[in-house]
C-alpha positions as CSV (number, residue, x, y, z in Angstrom):
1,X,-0.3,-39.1,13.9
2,X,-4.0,-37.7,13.6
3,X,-4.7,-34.3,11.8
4,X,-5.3,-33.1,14.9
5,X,-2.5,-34.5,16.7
6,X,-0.3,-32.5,13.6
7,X,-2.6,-29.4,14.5
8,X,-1.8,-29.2,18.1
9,X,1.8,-30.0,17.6
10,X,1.9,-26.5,15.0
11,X,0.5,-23.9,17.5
12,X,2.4,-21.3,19.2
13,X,2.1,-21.0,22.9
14,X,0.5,-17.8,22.4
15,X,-2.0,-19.7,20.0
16,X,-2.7,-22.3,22.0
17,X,-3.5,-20.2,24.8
18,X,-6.0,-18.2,22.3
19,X,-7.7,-21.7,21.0
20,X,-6.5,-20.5,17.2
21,X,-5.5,-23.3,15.4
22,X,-3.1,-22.4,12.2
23,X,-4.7,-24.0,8.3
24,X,-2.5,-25.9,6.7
25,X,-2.9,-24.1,2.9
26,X,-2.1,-25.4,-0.3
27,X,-1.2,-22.7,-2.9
28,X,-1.8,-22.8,-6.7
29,X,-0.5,-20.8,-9.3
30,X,-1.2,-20.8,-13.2
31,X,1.1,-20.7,-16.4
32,X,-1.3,-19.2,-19.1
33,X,-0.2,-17.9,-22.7
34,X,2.3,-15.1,-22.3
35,X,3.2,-15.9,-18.7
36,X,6.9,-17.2,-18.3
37,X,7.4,-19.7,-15.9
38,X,9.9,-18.1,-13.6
39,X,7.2,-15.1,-13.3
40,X,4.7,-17.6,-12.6
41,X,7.2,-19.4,-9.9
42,X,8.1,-16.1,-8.5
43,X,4.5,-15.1,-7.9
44,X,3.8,-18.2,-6.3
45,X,6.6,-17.9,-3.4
46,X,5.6,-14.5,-2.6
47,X,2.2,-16.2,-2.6
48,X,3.7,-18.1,0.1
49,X,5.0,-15.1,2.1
50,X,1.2,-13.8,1.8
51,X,-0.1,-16.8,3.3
52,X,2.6,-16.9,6.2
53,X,1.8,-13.3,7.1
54,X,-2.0,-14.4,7.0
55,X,-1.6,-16.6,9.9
56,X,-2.0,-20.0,7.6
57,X,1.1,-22.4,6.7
58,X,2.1,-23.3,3.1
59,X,1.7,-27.4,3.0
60,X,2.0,-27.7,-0.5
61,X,1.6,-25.8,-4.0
62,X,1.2,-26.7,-7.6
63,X,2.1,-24.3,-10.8
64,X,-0.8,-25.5,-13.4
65,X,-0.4,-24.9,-17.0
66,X,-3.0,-23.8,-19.2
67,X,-3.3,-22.8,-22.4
68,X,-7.3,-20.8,-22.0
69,X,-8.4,-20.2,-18.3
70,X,-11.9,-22.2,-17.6
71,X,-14.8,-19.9,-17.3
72,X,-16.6,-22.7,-14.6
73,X,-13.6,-23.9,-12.5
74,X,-10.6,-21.7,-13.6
75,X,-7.9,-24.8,-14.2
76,X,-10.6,-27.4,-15.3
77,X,-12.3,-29.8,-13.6
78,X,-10.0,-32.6,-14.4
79,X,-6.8,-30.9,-12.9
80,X,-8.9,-29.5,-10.1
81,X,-9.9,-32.7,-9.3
82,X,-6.3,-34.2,-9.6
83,X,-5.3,-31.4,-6.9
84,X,-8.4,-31.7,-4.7
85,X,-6.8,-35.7,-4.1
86,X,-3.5,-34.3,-3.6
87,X,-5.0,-31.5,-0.8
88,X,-7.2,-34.1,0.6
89,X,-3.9,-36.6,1.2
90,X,-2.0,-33.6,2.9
91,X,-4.8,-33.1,5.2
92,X,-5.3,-29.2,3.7
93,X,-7.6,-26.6,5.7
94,X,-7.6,-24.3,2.8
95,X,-6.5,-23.4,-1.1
96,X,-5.2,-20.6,-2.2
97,X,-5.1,-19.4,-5.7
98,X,-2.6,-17.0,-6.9
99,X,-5.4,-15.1,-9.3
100,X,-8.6,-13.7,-8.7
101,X,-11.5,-15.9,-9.2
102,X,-14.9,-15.3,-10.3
103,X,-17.5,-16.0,-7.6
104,X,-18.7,-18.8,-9.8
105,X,-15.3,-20.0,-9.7
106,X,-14.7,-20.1,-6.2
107,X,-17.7,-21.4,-5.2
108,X,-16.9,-24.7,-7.9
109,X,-13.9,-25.0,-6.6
110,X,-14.7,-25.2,-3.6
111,X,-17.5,-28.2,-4.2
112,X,-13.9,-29.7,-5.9
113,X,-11.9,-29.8,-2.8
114,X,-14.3,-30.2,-0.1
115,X,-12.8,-27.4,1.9
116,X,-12.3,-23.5,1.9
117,X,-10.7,-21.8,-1.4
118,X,-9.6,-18.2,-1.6
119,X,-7.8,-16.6,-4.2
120,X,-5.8,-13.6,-4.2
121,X,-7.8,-10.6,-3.2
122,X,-9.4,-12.6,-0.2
123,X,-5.7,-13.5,0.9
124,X,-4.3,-9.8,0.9
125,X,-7.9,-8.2,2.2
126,X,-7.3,-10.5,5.3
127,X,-4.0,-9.4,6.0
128,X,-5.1,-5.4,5.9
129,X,-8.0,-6.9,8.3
130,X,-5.1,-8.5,10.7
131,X,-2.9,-5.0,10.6
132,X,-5.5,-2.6,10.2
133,X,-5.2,-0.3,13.5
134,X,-6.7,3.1,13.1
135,X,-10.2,3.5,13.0
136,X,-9.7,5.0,9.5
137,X,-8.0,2.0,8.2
138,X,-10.2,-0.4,10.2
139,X,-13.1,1.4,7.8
140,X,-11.3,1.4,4.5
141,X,-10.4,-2.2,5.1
142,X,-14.1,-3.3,5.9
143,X,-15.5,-1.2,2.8
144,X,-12.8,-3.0,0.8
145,X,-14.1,-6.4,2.1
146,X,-17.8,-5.7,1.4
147,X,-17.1,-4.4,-2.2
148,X,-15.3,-7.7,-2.1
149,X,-18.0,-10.3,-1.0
150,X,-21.0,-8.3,-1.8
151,X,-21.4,-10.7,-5.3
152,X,-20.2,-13.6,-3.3
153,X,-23.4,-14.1,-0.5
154,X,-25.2,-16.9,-1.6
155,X,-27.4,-17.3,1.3
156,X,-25.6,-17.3,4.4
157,X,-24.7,-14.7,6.7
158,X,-20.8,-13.3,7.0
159,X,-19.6,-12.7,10.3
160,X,-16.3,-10.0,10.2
161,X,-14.8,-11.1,13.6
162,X,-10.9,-10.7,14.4
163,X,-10.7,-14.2,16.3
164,X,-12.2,-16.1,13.5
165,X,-10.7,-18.6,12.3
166,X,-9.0,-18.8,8.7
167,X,-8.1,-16.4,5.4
168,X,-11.1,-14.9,4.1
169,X,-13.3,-14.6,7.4
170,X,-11.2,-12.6,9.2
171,X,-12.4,-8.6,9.6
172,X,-12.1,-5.1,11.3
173,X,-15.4,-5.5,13.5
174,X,-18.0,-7.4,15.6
175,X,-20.8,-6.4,12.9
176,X,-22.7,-9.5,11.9
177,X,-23.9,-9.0,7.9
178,X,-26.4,-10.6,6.9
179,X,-26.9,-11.6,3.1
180,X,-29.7,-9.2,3.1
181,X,-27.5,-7.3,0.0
182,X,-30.0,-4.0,1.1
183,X,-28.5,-3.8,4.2
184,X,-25.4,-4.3,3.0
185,X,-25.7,-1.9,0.5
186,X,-26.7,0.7,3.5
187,X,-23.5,-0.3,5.6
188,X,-21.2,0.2,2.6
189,X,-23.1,4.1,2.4
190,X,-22.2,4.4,6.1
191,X,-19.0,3.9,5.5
192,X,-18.4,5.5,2.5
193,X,-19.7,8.6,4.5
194,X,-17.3,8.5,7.3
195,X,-14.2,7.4,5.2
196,X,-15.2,11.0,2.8
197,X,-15.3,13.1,6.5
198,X,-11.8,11.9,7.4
199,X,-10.9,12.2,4.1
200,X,-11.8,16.2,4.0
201,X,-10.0,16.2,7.7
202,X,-6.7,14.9,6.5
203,X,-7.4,17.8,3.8
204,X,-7.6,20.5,5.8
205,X,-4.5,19.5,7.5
206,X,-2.6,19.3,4.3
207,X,-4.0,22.6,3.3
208,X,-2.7,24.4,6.4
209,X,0.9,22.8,5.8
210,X,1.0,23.9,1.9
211,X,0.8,27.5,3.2
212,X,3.5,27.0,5.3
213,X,7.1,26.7,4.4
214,X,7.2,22.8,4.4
215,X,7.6,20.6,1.6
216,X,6.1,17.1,1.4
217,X,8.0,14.0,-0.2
218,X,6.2,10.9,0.0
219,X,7.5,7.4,0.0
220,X,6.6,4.9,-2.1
221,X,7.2,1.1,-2.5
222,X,7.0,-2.8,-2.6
223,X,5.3,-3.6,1.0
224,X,8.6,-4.6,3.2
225,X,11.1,-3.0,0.7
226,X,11.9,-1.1,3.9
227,X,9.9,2.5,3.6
228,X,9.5,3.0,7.7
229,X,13.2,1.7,8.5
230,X,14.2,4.6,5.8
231,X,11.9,7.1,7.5
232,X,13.1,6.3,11.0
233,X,16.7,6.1,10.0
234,X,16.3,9.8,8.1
235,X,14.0,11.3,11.2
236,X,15.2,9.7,14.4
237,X,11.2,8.0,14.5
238,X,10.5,4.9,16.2
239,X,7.9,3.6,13.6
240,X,7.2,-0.2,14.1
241,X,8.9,-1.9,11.7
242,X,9.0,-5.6,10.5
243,X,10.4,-8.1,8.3
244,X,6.4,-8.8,7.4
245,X,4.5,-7.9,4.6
246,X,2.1,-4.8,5.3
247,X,3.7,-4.1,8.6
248,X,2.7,-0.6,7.6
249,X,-1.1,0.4,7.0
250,X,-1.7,3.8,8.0
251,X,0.0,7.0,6.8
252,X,2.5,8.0,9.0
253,X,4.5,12.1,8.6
254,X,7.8,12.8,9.8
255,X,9.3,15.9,10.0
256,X,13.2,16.1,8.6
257,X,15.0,19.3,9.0
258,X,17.3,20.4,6.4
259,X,19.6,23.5,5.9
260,X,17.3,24.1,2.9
261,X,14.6,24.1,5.5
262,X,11.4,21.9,6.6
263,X,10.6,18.5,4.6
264,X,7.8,16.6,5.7
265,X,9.0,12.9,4.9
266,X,4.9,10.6,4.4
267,X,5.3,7.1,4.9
268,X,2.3,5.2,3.0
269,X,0.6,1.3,2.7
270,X,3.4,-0.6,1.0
271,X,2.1,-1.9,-2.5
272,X,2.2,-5.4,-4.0
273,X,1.4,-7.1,-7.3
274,X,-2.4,-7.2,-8.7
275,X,-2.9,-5.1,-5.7
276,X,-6.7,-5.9,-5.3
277,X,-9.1,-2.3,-6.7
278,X,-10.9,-2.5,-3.7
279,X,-8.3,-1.6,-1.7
280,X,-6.8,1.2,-4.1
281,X,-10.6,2.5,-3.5
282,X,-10.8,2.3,0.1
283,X,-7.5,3.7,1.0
284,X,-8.0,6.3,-1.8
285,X,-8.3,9.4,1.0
286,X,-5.1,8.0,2.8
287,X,-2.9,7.3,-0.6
288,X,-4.0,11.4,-1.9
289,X,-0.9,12.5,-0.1
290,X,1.1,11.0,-2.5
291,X,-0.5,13.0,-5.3
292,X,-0.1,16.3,-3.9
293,X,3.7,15.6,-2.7
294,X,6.6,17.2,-4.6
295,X,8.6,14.6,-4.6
296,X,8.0,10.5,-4.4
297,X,11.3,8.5,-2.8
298,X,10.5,5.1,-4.6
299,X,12.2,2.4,-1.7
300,X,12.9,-1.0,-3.7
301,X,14.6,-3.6,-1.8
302,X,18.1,-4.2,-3.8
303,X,18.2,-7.8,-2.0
304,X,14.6,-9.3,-4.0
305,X,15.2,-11.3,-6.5
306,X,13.2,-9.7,-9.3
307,X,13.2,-5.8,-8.3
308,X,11.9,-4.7,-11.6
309,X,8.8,-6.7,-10.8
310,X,8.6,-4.5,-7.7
311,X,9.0,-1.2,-9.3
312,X,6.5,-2.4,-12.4
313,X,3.6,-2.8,-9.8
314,X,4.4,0.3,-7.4
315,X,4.1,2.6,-10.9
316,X,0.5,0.5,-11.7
317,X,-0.7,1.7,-8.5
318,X,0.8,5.0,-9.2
319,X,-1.2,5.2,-12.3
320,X,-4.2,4.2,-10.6
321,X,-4.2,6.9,-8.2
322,X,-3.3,9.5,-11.0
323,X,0.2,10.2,-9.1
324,X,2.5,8.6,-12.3
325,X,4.0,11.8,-13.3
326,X,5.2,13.4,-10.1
327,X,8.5,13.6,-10.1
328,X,10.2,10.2,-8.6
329,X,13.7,9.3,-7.2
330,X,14.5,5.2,-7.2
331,X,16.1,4.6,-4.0
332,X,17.5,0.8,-3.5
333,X,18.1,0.2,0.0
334,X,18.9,-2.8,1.7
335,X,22.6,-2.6,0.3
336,X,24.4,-4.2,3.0
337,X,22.6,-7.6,1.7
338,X,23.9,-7.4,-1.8
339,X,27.2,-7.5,-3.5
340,X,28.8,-4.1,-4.9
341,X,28.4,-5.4,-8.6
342,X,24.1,-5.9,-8.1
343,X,24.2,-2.3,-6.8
344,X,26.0,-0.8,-9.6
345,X,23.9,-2.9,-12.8
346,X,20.7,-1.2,-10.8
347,X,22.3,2.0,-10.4
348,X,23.4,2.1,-13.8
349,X,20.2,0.2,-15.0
350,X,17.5,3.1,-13.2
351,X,19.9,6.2,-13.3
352,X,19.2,8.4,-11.7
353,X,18.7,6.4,-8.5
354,X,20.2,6.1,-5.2
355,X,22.1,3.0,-3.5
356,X,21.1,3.4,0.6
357,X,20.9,0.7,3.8
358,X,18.8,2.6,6.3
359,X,19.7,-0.5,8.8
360,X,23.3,0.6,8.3
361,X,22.7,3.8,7.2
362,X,24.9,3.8,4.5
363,X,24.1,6.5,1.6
364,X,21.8,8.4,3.7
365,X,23.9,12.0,3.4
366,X,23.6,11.4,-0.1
367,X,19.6,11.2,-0.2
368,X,19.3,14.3,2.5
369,X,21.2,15.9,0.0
370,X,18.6,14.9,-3.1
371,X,16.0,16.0,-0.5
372,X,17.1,19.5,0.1
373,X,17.4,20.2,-4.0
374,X,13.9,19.3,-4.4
375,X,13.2,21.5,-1.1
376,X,15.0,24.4,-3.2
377,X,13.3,23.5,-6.8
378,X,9.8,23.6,-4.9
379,X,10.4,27.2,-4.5
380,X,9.5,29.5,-6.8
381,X,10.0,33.4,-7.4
382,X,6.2,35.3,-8.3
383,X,4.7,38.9,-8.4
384,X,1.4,39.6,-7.4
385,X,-0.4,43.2,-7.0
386,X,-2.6,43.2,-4.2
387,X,-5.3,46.3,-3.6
388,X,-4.9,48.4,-0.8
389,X,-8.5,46.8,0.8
390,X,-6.6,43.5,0.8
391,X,-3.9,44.3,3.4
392,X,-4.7,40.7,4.9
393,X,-3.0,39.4,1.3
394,X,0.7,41.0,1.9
395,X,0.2,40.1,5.5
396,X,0.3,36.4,4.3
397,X,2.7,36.8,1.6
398,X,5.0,38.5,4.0
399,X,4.1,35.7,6.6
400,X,4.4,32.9,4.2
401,X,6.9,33.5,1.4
402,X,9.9,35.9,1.4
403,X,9.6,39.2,-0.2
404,X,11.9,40.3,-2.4
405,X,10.7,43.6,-3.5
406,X,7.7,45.5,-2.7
407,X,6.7,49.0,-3.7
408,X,3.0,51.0,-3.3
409,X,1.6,52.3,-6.1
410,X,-1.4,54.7,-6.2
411,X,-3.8,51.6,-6.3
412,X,-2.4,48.7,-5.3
413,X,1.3,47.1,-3.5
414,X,3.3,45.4,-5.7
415,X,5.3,42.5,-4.3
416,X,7.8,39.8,-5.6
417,X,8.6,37.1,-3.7
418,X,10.1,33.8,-2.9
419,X,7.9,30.5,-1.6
420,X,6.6,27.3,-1.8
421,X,5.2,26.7,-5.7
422,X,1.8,25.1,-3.6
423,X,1.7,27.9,-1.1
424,X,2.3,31.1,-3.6
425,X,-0.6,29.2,-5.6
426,X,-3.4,30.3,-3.0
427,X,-2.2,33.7,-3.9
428,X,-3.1,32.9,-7.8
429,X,-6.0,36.1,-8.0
430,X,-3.5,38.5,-7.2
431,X,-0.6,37.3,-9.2
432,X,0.9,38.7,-12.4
C-alpha cells in the first residue's frame, strides 16, 4: 500500500471531513552519563502520550546512548544518520526528540532526516496551542511560542494557524509573522502588555476575596493526575475533564463550603517534566494564585508508574514560581486503580498525605476535613488601635474579622479580633 493509501486509511471521520491528515512520528530519546535507563524509557513513553495528545501517531522510537551530547547534531551524525534510514523506511512525517535542542541542532537534524524534527518544548507548546481557550491563555501560549522560535527564523516566515498541519506549526491565531525579528520583537511587547493588564485584573479580584472571609487552597499536580475530577467531586462543578494530558489550561475557582466556613478550591495548568520556561513565563500571571494560597493540595495519580517522578517535577515548577514553601498536603487519588499494599508504601513513604478516588469518591470526608483545619489555622487573633478619624478602619474590622474585644480610649478604639491572617494584614498600620 502507498503512504498515502496508509494516510487515508488513519483519519478519523471527523478528520477526513476537515482534510487533516495525522504524521506518522518517530520519537527519540537519549541515555547520557547519569541517566538510568528506566528514567530514560519512562520519559520516552510519556513522550509518546505527548505526541498522541498532539494530534501525531507514534510509528516508531529509538533510546540512543551517549556518553557526551554533540554540540552540531545532538546524537552524532553517524547515529542520526542510522535513524534518518530507519524513519525514511517507516514512511515518517516527523521526529521527535525527547530533549530540547539547540536551533543549530534542529535545523541539522533536520538536513539528516529529510523531514520535520521537533524536540520537546515544540511538542508541549503545540499542545497548549491545541487547548488553549481563553483569550488569556490564547496570549500566554502565543508569547510562549515566539520566545520559543524567535532564535529559530532563518529566513522564512511562520504562520500561527490552528488548521495547520503538524507539531510545531500549530498556534493561537491567524497572525502571519514574518522573520522581520523587529516586528516580532514589537508583537511580543503587545503581548507582554495585555497579559500584565489581565494580570493586575485577576489581582484586584484576589485582593477583594483576601478581605473577605474566604480562604484559597490551590491545587497542584502532574497534568492528568486528576486535579478537576477532585475539584468537581469536592464542589458539585462540571469542569471538563479528560483522560488527556493538559485537558486543563486555564485557572478555574470553586467555592466549597465548610462548617469552618468558605474555601475557595483554584484548579491550575497541570505540570509535566522539563516543563518548557517559556511557558512558566507566560502563564506566570495565571500560576500567582498558587503563591498567595494558604494551602497547595498536591494531586498525584497513585496508578503512574513512577509517582515520585511526578511529585519531583510539580516541586521544580513550584520552585520556579517561588511557591516551594507554602504549606502542601500530598493527596494520591486514583485509588480505586491500585492495590491496598501501593497505597499504604505511599502513604507511609510521603506521610502526611492523603489516599482519595474522586471518580469513586472514596477518602473525600477525610480531605474536607484537612481543608477545614487549614480554614481554622488561616485565622489568626490581632489588636490594633485605630484613631477616632478612622472610624471607616473598625467599620472594616467589624465587617471583616470578628471582634473580640473593643474598648474607646480618650484617643483612639482599641479592638482585638479574629480573621483571615491575609485579610487582618491590610490592617497592618493600625495593629499592635
Amino acid at each position: 500500500m502507498t503512504s498515502e493509501g496508509r494516510r487515508r486509511r488513519r483519519l478519523t471521520a471527523t478528520e477526513a471531513d476537515l482534510g487533516i491528515e495525522r504524521q506518522r512520528a518517530f520519537l527519540v530519546g537519549v541515555i547520557s552519563q547519569g541517566r538510568h535507563e528506566l528514567e530514560a524509557d519512562l520519559s520516552l513513553q510519556e513522550l509518546g502520550q505527548l505526541t498522541l495528545t498532539a494530534g501525531s501517531d507514534p510509528e516508531g522510537s529509538r533510546l540512543v546512548r551517549r556518553d557526551r551530547i554533540d554540540p552540531a547534531t545532538f546524537i552524532g551524525k553517524g547515529q542520526a544518520e542510522d535513524l534518518a534510514r530507519e524513519a525514511t523506511a517507516a514512511d515518517i512525517d516527523v521526529v521527535v526528540f525527547d530533549n530540547s535542542l539547540s536551533p543549530v541542532q534542529q535545523r541539522n537534524l533536520q538536513a539528516v532526516f529529510g523531514c520535520d524534527v521537533v524536540d520537546r518544548t515544540a511538542l508541549i507548546l503545540d499542545i497548549f496551542a491545541q487547548h488553549a481557550s481563553s483569550r488569556a491563555g490564547m496570549l500566554q501560549v502565543e508569547l510562549a511560542q515566539l520566545r520559543y522560535r524567535m532564535p529559530r527564523l532563518r529566513g522564512k516566515g511562520i504562520t500561527l494557524s490552528r488548521l495547520a498541519g503538524g507539531i510545531g506549526t500549530r498556534g493561537p491565531g491567524e497572525t502571519k509573522l514574518e522573520t522581520d525579528r523587529r516586528r516580532i520583537a514589537t508583537r511580543i511587547s503587545k503581548l507582554e502588555r495585555e497579559l500584565r493588564h489581565i494580570g493586575q485584573v485577576r489581582r484586584t479580584q484576589r485582593k477583594a476575596r483576601l478581605q473577605s472571609d474566604i480562604t484559597t487552597v490551590a491545587l497542584v499536580g502532574y497534568t492528568n493526575a486528576g486535579k478537576s475530577s477532585l475539584l468537581n467531586a469536592l464542589t458539585d462543578a462540571d469542569i471538563l475533564t479528560g483522560n488527556q494530558l493538559f485537558s486543563t489550561l486555564d485557572p478555574t475557582v470553586r467555592r466549597l463550603e465548610l462548617e469552618a466556613g468558605t474555601v475557595l478550591l483554584s484548579d491550575t495548568v497541570g505540570f509535566v517534566r522539563e516543563l518548557p520556561h517559556e511557558l512558566v513565563e507566560a502563564f506566570r500571571s495565571s500560576l500567582e494564585q498558587v503563591s498567595e494560597a494558604v494551602l497547595l493540595l498536591h494531586v498525584v495519580d497513585a496508578s503512574d508508574v513512577a509517582p515520585e517522578r511526578q511529585i519531583s517535577a510539580v516541586h521544580d515548577v513550584l520552585s520556579e514560581i517561588d511557591a516551594r514553601g507554602i504549606p502542601e498536603l500530598l493527596v494520591f487519588n486514583k485509588i480505586d486503580l491500585v492495590e491496598p499494599h501501593v497505597v499504604q508504601r505511599l502513604l507511609a513513604l510521603y506521610d502526611p498525605a492523603i489516599a482519595v478516588s474522586a471518580l469513586e469518591g472514596l477518602g473525600l470526608e477525610r480531605l474536607r476535613t484537612e481543608l477545614a483545619e487549614a480554614k481554622r489555622a488561616d485565622h489568626i487573633v490581632a489588636a490594633f488601635v485605630v484613631p477616632y478619624d478612622h472610624g471607616e478602619v473598625v467599620a472594616a474590622l467589624h465587617q471583616h474579622a470578628e471582634v473580640l474585644e473593643e474598648t474607646f480610649e480618650p484617643e483612639a478604639t482599641h479592638l482585638k479580633v479574629r480573621g483571615p491572617r491575609a485579610t487582618l494584614a491590610s490592617f497592618a498600620e493600625y495593629r499592635i
